[in-house]
C-alpha positions as CSV (number, residue, x, y, z in Angstrom):
1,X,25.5,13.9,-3.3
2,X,28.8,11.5,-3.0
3,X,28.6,7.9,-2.0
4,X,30.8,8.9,1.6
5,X,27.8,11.6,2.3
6,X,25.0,9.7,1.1
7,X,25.9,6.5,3.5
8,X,26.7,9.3,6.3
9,X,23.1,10.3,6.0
10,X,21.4,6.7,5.4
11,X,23.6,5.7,8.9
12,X,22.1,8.7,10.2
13,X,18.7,8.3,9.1
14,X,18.9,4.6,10.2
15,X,19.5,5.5,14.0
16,X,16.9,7.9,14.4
17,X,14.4,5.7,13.5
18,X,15.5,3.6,15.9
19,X,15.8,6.5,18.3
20,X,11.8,7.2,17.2
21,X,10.9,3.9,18.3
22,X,7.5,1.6,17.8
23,X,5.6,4.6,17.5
24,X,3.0,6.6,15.1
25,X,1.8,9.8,15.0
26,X,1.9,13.0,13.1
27,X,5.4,14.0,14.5
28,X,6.2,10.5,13.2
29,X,5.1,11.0,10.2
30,X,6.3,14.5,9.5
31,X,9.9,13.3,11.0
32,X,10.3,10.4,8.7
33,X,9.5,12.5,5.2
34,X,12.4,14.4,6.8
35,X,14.5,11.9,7.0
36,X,14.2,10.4,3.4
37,X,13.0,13.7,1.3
38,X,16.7,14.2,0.8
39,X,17.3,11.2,-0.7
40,X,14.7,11.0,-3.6
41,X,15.6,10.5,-7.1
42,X,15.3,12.8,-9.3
43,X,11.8,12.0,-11.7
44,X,13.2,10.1,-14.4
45,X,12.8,11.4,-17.7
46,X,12.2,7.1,-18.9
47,X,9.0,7.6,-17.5
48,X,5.8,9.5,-18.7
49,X,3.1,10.7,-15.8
50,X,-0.4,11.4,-16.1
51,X,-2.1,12.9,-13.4
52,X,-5.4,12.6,-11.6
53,X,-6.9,10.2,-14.2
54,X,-10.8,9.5,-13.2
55,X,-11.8,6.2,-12.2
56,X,-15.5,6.9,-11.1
57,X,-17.1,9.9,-11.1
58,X,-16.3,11.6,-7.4
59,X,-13.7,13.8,-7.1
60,X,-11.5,11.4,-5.3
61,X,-11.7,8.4,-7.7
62,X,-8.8,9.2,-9.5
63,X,-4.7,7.9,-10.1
64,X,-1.6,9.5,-10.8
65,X,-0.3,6.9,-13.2
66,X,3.5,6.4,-14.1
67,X,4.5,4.3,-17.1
68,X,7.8,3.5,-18.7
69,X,8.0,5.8,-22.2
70,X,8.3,2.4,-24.1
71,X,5.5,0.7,-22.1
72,X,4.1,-3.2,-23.7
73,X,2.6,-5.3,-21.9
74,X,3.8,-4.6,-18.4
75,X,2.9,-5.8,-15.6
76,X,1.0,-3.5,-13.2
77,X,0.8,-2.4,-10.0
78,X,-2.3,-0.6,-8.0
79,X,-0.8,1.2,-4.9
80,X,-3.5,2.0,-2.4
81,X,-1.9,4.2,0.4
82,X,-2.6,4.8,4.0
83,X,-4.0,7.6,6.0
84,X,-6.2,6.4,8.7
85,X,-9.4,6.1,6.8
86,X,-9.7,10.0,7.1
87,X,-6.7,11.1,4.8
88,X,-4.5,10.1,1.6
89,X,-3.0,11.9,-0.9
90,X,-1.4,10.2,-3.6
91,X,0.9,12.9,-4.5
92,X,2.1,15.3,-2.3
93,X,4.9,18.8,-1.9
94,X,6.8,16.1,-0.1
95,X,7.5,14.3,-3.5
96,X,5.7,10.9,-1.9
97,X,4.4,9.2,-3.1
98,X,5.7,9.6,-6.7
99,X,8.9,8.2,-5.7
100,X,7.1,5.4,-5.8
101,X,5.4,5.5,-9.1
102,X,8.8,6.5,-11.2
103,X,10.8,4.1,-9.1
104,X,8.7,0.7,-10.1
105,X,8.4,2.4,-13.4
106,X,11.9,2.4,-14.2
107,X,11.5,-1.5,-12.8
108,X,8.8,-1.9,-16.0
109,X,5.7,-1.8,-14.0
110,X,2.7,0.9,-15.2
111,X,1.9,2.5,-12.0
112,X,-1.4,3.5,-10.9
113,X,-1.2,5.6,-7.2
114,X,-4.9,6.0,-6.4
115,X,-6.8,8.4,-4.0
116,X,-9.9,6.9,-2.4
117,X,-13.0,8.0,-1.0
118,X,-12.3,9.4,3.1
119,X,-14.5,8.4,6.0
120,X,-16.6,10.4,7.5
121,X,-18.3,11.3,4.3
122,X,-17.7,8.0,3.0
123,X,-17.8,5.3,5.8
124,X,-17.5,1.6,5.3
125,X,-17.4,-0.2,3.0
126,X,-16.3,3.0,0.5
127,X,-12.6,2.1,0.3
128,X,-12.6,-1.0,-0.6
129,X,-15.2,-0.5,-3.3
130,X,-12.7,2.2,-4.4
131,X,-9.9,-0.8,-4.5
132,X,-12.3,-2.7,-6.9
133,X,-13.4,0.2,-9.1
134,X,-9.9,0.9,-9.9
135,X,-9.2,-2.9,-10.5
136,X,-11.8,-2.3,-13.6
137,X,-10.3,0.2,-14.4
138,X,-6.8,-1.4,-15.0
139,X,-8.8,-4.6,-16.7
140,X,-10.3,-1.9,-19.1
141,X,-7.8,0.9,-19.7
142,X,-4.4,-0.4,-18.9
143,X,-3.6,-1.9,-22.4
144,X,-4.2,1.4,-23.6
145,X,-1.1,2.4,-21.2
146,X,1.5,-0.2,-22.5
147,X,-0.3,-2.3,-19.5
148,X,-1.1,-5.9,-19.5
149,X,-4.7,-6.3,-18.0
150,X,-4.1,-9.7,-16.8
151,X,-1.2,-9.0,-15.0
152,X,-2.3,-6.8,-12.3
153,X,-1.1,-6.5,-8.3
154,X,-1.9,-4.4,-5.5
155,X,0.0,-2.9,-3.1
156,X,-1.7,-1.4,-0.3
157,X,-0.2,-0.3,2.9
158,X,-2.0,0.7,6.6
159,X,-5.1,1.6,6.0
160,X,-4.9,1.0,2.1
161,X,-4.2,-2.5,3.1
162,X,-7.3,-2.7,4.6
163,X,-9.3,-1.4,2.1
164,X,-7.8,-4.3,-0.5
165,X,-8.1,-7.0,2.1
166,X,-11.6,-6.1,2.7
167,X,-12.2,-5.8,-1.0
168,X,-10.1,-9.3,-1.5
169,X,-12.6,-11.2,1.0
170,X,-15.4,-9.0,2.9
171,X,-18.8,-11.0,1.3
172,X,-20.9,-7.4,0.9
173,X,-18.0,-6.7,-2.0
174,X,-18.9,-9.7,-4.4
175,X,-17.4,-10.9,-7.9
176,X,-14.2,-11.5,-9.5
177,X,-10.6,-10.8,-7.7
178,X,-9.0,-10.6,-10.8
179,X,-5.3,-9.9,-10.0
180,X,-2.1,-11.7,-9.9
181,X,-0.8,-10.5,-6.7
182,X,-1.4,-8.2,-3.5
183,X,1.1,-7.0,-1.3
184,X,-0.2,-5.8,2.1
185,X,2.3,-3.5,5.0
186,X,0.7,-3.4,8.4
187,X,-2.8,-2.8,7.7
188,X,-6.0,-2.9,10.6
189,X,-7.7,-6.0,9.8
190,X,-9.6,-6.3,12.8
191,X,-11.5,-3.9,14.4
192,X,-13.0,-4.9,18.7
193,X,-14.1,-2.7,21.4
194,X,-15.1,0.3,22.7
195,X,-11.9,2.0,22.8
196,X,-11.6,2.3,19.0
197,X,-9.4,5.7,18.3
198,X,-11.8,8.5,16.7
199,X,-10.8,7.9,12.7
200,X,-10.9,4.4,12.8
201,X,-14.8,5.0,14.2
202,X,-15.0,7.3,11.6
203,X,-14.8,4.4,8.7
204,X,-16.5,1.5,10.5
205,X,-18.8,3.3,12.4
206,X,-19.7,3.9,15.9
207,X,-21.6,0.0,16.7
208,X,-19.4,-1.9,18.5
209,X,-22.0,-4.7,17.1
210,X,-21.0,-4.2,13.6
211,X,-17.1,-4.5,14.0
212,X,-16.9,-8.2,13.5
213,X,-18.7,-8.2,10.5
214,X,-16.8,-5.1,9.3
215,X,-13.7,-6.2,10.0
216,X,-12.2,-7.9,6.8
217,X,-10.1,-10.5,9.0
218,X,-13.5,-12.3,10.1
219,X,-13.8,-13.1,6.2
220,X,-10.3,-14.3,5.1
221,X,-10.7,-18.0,3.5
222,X,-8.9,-19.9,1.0
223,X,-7.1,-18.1,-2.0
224,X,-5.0,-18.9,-4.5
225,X,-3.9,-15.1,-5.3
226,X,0.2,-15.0,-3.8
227,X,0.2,-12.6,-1.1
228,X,3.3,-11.0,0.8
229,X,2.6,-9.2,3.8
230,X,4.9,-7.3,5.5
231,X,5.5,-5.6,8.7
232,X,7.8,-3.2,10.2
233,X,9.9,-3.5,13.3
234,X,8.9,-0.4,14.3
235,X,5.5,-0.9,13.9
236,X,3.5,-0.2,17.2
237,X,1.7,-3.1,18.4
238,X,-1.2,-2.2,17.7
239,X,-0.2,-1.7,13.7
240,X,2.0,-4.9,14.0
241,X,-0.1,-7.8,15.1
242,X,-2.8,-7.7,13.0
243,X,-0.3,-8.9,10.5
244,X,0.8,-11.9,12.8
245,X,-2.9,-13.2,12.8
246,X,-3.0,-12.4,9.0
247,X,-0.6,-14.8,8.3
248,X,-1.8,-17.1,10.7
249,X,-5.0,-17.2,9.0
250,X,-4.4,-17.5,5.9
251,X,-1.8,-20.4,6.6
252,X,-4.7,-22.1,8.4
253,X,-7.0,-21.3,5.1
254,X,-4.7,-22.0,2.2
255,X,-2.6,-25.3,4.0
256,X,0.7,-23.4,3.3
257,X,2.4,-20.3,4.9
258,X,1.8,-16.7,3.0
259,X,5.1,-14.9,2.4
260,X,5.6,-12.9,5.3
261,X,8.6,-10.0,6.2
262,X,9.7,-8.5,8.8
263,X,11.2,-5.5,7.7
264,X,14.4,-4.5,9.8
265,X,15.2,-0.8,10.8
266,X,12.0,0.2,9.7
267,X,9.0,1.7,11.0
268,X,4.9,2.6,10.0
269,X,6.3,4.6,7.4
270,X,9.6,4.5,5.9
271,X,9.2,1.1,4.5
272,X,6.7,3.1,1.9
273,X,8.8,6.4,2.4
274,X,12.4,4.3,1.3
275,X,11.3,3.3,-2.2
276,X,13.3,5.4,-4.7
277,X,15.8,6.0,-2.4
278,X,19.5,4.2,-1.6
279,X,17.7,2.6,1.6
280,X,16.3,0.1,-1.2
281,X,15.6,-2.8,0.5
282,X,11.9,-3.0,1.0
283,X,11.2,-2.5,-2.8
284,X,14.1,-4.8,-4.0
285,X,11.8,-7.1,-1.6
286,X,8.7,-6.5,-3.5
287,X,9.9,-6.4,-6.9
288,X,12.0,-9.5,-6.0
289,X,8.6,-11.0,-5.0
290,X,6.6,-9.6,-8.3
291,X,9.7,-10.7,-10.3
292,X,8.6,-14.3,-9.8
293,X,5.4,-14.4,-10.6
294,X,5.8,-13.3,-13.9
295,X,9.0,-14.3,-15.0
């Protein structure tokens, strides 16, 4: 694809996300892998894949891991994707979400895309005992990758955000947060009501009574791990402000402001959807961010 077509098409792509507006559902979602499956890379041939490498024992636990073929010591990065508590596939016909594995690969990261245990067979708190389990994992196995065990970061977007802020602070999940950074795009961090849509009741259960407890924002304190959260322009409300009041507690917690962006053009999706392609913002942003931290 030229440079002429390919802008055409990013231009094109641009405006109809705009055209989709703050909005999310499945015709969202199936419009936006659309939009960008064009655009993937190619898999690079610098970068060696295993798949479906166990974790724990259920079927589920498992990564799809993506390392650079002369892996030392790199830094590495946990992605925990979304799905609504009820779905997530870490590797699809699609081609997402290995984009994102080979693209921060080629950056020098090993990659670990992990499924998760699903709600309604696995309800709270499964998910982010999943995000933990594969933390140990990293600490254990990574070196044996070309890894480096204390240099370890989580990205987790939607409901995978969730699942590693609730693992990050929720008291029932106790012990050591041993990573160096967590990236979080528009997760649910509080859950109130009795209008609470059908999968989210799925994962935290049907007791009204129980969401405050359950919701990971209730427990956010002090931390010394560098976040960046992030949220899309196109996010609906609903998906959007929770990461308003993130950032406002953990500025009120920490005495200093998290690292917080608003991501332009974009909406629930294509921020994830975009890495690997020409629309590179959002993961110059995070590797920008990563970049620091260990440089």
């Amino acid at each position: 694809m030229g440079r002429p077509e390919r802008n055409e098409m990013l231009e094109a792509l641009k405006e109809r996300i705009i055209q989709l507006g703050p909005h999310f559902d499945q015709a969202v979602l199936e419009e936006t892998r659309r939009l960008y499956q064009p655009l993937l890379a190619r898999p690079s041939e610098r970068v060696k894949v295993e798949h479906d490498v166990p974790y724990m024992s259920d079927r589920r636990q498992c990564f799809d891991l993506y390392a650079p073929v002369e892996a030392s010591s790199c830094p590495v990065l946990v992605y925990v994707p979304g799905g609504g508590f009820v779905a997530c596939e870490k590797r699809d016909d699609y081609g997402f979400y290995s984009n994102l594995g080979y693209h921060f690969a080629e950056r020098g990261f090993l990659v670990l895309i992990m499924n998760y245990r699903l709600a309604p067979e696995h309800p709270w708190p499964a998910g982010g005992e999943d995000v933990g389990y594969a933390v140990d994992w990293a600490r254990q196995h990574a070196a044996a990758r070309g890894g480096d065990p204390g240099k370890i970061v989580i990205f987790g977007q939607s409901a995978g955000a969730t699942h590693v802020l609730t693992w990050l602070f929720d008291p029932v999940l106790e012990g050591a947060k041993p990573v160096s950074a967590v990236v979080l795009s528009s997760g649910t961090y509080r859950v109130a009501g009795n209008d609470v849509p059908a999968n989210v009741a799925a994962y935290f259960g049907s007791d009204p009574s129980r969401y405050e407890a359950r919701s990971p924002m209730t427990h956010v304190r002090a931390t010394n791990i560098p976040c960046l959260l992030m949220v899309s322009e196109f996010d609906p409300p609903r998906l959007a402000s929770p990461t308003f009041d993130l950032a406002s507690k953990l500025t009120n917690a920490n005495g200093r402001s998290p690292r917080l962006a608003w991501l332009a053009g974009h909406n629930h999706v294509s921020n994830v959807l975009s890495i690997g392609t020409p629309d590179d913002e959002v993961a110059s942003l995070i590797a920008g961010f990563l970049r620091k931290l260990f440089e």
